[in-house]
C-alpha positions as CSV (number, residue, x, y, z in Angstrom):
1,X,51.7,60.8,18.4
2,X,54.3,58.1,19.1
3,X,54.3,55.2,17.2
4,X,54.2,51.7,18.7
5,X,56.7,49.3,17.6
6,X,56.0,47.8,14.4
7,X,56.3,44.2,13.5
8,X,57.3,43.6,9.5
9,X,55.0,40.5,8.3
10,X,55.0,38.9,4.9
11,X,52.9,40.2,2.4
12,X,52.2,41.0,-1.2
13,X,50.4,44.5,0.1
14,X,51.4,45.2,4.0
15,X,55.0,46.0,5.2
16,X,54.1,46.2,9.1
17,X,51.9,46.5,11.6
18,X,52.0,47.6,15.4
19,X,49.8,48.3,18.3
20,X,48.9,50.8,20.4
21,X,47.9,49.3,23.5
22,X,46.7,52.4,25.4
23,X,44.3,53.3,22.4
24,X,43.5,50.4,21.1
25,X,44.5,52.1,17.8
26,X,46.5,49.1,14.9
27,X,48.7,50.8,12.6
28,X,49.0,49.6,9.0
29,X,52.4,50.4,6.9
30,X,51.7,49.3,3.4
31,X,54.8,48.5,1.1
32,X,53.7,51.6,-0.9
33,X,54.7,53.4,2.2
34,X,51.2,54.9,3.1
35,X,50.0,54.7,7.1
36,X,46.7,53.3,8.5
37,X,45.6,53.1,12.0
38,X,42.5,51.2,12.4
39,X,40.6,52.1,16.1
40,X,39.1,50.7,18.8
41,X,40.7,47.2,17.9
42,X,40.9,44.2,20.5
43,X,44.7,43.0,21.2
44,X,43.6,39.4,20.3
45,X,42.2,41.0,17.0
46,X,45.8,42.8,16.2
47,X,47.3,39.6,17.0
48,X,45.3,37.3,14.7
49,X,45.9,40.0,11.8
50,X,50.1,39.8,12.6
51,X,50.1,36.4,12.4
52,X,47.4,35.4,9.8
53,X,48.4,33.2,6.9
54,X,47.6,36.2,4.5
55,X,47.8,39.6,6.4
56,X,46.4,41.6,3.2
57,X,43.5,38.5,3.2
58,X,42.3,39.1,6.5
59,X,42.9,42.8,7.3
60,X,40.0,43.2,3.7
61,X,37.5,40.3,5.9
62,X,38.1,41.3,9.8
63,X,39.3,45.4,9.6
64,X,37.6,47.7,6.9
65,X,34.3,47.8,7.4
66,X,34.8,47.0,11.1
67,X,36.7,49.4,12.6
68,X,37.5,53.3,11.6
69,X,40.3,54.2,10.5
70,X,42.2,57.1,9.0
71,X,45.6,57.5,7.2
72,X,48.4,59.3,9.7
């Protein structure tokens, strides 16, 4: 599996994110260093959560309980 390039945001919880395109798949780094990829997720959705005023804020309302994900 070959991981997308990931873009560091601001947040008291999240270190990065990135996209996979082809997939549809948007991986979550958290500063604790653990790896989510969240599925089946528009681009306009990934782009929203990289550029949201609070990345932890809206990846809780608009990702779990939305998409399926899995830690990689």
């Amino acid at each position: 599996m070959s991981m997308p390039e990931m873009h560091q945001v601001s947040s008291s919880n999240v270190a990065a994110v990135g996209y996979d395109s082809q997939n549809q798949w948007v991986y979550v780094q958290f500063l604790d260093s653990s790896l989510y990829a969240y599925k089946g997720v528009p681009e306009h959705e990934f782009e929203n959560l990289r550029t949201a005023a609070s990345v932890g804020s809206y990846l809780n309302r608009n990702f779990k309980n939305v998409y399926p994900y899995e830690r990689v």
